[in-house]
C-alpha positions as CSV (number, residue, x, y, z in Angstrom):
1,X,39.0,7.0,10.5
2,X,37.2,3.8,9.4
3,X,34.1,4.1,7.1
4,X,31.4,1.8,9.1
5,X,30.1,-1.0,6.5
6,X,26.6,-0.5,4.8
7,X,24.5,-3.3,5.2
8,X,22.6,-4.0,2.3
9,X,19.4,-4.7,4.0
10,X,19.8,-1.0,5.6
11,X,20.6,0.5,2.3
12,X,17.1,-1.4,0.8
13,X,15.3,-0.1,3.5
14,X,16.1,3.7,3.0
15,X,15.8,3.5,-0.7
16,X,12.2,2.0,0.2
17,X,11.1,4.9,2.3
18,X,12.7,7.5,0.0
19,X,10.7,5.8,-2.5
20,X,7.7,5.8,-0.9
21,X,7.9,9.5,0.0
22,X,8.2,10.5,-3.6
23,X,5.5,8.3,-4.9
24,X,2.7,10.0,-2.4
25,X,4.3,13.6,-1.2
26,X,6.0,14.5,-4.9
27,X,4.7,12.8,-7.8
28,X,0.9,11.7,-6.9
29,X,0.1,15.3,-6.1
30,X,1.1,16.1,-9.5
31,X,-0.7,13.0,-11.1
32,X,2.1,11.6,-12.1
33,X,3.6,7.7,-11.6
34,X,7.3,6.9,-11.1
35,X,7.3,5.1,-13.7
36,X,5.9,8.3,-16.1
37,X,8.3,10.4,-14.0
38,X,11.5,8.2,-14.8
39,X,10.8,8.3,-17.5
40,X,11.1,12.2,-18.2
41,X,14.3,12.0,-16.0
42,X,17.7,13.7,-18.2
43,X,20.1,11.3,-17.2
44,X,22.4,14.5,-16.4
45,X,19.5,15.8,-14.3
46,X,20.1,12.7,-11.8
47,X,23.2,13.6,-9.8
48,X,21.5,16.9,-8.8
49,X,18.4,15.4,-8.3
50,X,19.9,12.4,-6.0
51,X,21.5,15.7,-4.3
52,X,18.3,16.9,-3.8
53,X,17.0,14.3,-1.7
54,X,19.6,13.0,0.7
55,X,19.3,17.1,1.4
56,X,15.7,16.8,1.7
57,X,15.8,20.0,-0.6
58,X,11.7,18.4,-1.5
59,X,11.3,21.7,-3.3
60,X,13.5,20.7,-6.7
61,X,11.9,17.6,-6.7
62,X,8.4,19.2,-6.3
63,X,9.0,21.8,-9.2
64,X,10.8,19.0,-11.6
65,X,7.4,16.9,-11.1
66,X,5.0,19.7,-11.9
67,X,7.3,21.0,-15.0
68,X,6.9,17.0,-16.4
69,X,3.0,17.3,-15.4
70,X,2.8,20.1,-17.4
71,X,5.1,18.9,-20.5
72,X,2.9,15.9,-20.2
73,X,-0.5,17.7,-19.8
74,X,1.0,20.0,-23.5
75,X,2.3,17.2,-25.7
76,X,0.8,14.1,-24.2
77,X,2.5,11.2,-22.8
78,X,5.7,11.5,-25.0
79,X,9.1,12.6,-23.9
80,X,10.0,13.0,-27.4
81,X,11.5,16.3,-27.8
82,X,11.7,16.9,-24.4
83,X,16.2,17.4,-24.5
């Protein structure tokens, strides 16, 4: 069976809303930015976390915001030390 083509307009799109829907339901409650949040991201952290939400599994990404508030809120804006 064929794969269908993605178009890459489509693709920009759902990135956009996924986006969006972090920024305001995940990280904003937890006063954090993406760009802070990024930031704090293991790179080895991102296949499960990219799991995560095509899954809509919101809860990992809810509890991996609050632990960098809180790493944040304890040692300031840093990530040094953090891995």
């Amino acid at each position: 069976m064929r794969r269908p083509k993605l178009d890459v307009v489509e693709v920009a799109v759902v990135e956009a809303a996924f986006t969006q829907h972090i920024e305001r339901n995940v990280l904003k409650p937890a006063g954090l930015t993406m760009g802070q949040y990024t930031s704090y991201v293991d790179e080895a952290d991102m296949p499960a976390l990219r799991r995560a939400v095509v899954s809509g599994d919101w809860s990992t990404l809810h509890r991996h915001a609050q632990a960098v508030a809180a790493h944040i809120a304890q040692n300031g804006d840093s990530n040094e030390g953090l891995y």
